[in-house]
C-alpha positions in Angstrom: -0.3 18.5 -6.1 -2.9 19.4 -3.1 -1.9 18.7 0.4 -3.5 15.7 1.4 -1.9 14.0 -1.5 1.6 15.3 -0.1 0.1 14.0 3.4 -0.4 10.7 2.2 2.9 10.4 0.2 4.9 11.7 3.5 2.2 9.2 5.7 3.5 6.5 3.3 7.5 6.8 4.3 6.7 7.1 7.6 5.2 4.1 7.2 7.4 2.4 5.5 10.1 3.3 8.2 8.0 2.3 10.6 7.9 -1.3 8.9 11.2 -1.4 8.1 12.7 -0.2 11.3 10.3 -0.7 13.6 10.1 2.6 15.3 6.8 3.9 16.7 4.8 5.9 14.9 5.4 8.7 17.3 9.1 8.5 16.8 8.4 8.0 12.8 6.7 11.4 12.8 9.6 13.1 14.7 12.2 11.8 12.2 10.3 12.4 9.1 10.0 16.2 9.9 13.1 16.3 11.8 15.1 15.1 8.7 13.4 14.3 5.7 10.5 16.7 5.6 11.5 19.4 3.3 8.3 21.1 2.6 5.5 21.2 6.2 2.9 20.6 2.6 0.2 18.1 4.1 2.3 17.5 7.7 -1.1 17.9 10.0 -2.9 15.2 7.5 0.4 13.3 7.2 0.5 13.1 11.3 -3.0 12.0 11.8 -2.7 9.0 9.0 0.4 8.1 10.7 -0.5 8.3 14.6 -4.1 6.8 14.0 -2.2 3.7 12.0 -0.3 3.4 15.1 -3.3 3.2 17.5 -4.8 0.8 15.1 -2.5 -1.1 13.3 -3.6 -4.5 15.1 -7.2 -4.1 13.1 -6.1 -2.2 10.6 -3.5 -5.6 9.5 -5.9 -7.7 10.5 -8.6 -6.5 7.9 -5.9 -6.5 5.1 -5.0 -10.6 6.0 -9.2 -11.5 6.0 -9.5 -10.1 2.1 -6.2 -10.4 0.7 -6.6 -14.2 -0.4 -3.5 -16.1 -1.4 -1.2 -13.4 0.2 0.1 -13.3 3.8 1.0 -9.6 4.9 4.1 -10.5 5.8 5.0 -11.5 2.3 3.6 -8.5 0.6 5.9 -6.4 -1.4 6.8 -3.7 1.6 5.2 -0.5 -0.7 1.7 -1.9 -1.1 1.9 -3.4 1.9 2.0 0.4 3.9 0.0 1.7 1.0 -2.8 -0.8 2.3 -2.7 0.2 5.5 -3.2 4.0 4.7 -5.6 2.6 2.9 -7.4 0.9 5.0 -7.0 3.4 7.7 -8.9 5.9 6.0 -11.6 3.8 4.9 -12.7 2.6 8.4 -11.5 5.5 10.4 -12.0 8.3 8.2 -15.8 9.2 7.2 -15.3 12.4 5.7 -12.9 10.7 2.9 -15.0 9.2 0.2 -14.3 5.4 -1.0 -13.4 6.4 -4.6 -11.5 9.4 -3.4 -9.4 7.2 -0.6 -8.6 3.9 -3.3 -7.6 6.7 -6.2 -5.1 8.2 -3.8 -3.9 5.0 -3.1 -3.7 3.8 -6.7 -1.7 6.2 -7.6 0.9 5.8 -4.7 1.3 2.8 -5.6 1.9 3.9 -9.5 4.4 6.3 -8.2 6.0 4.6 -5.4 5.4 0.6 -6.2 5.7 -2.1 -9.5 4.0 -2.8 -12.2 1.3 -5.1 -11.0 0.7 -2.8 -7.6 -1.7 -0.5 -8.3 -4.3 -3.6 -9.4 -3.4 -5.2 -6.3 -4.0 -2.2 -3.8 -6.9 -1.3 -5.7 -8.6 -4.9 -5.8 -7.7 -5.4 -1.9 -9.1 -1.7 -1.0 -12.2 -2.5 -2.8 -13.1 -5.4 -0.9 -11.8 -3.7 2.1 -14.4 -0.7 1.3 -17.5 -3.4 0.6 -17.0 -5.3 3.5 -16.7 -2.4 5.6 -19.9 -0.8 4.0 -18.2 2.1 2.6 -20.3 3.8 -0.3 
């Protein structure tokens, strides 16, 4: 597994703390590395996902609510909902990731880490994401 996929699956439980404790994302970073980070595999990519998030996550949530019809954030299942937001991140703040390489990634933490119908959702909702954006 390379590093920035380990970056983005440690990104993704800091996130999901984040959401479901509502710690910042500087404090979300400590703890992750403090206590859950067994291997320092991806942690400088990891960091940067999770701290840009932070600075962003006003615009970052409010790109996901404009294309995900039918669905309020809130209501999202909690796993596609931060893997959107990685998502998301890395496809408006992130030139050097490709689209195809930033919506794979994502599908397949959502495969790994969500249900049966996730990795269709996140990869619809990323796709518009990346079209409206102007992200080739």
């Amino acid at each position: 597994m390379g590093t920035r996929r380990k970056g983005r699956e440690a990104a993704l439980q800091m996130l999901y703390q984040m959401d479901l404790s509502g710690v910042t994302a500087e404090r979300a970073v400590s703890l992750y590395w403090e206590h859950l980070g067994a291997t320092r595999d991806g942690e400088e990519f990891a960091n940067g996902l999770v701290l840009g998030f932070g600075r962003e996550a006003e615009r970052i949530d409010d790109t996901i609510r404009k294309v995900s019809q039918h669905w309020r954030l809130e209501r999202m299942a909690r796993v596609d909902r931060n893997i959107l937001r990685l998502g998301t991140y890395e496809l408006l703040s992130m030139a050097d990731v490709p689209r195809r390489v930033t919506i794979n990634e994502a599908v397949e933490l959502a495969k790994r880490f969500g249900n049966e119908s996730s990795a269709g959702f996140v990869n619809g909702v990323l796709d518009r994401i990346a079209t409206e954006a102007g992200k080739a």
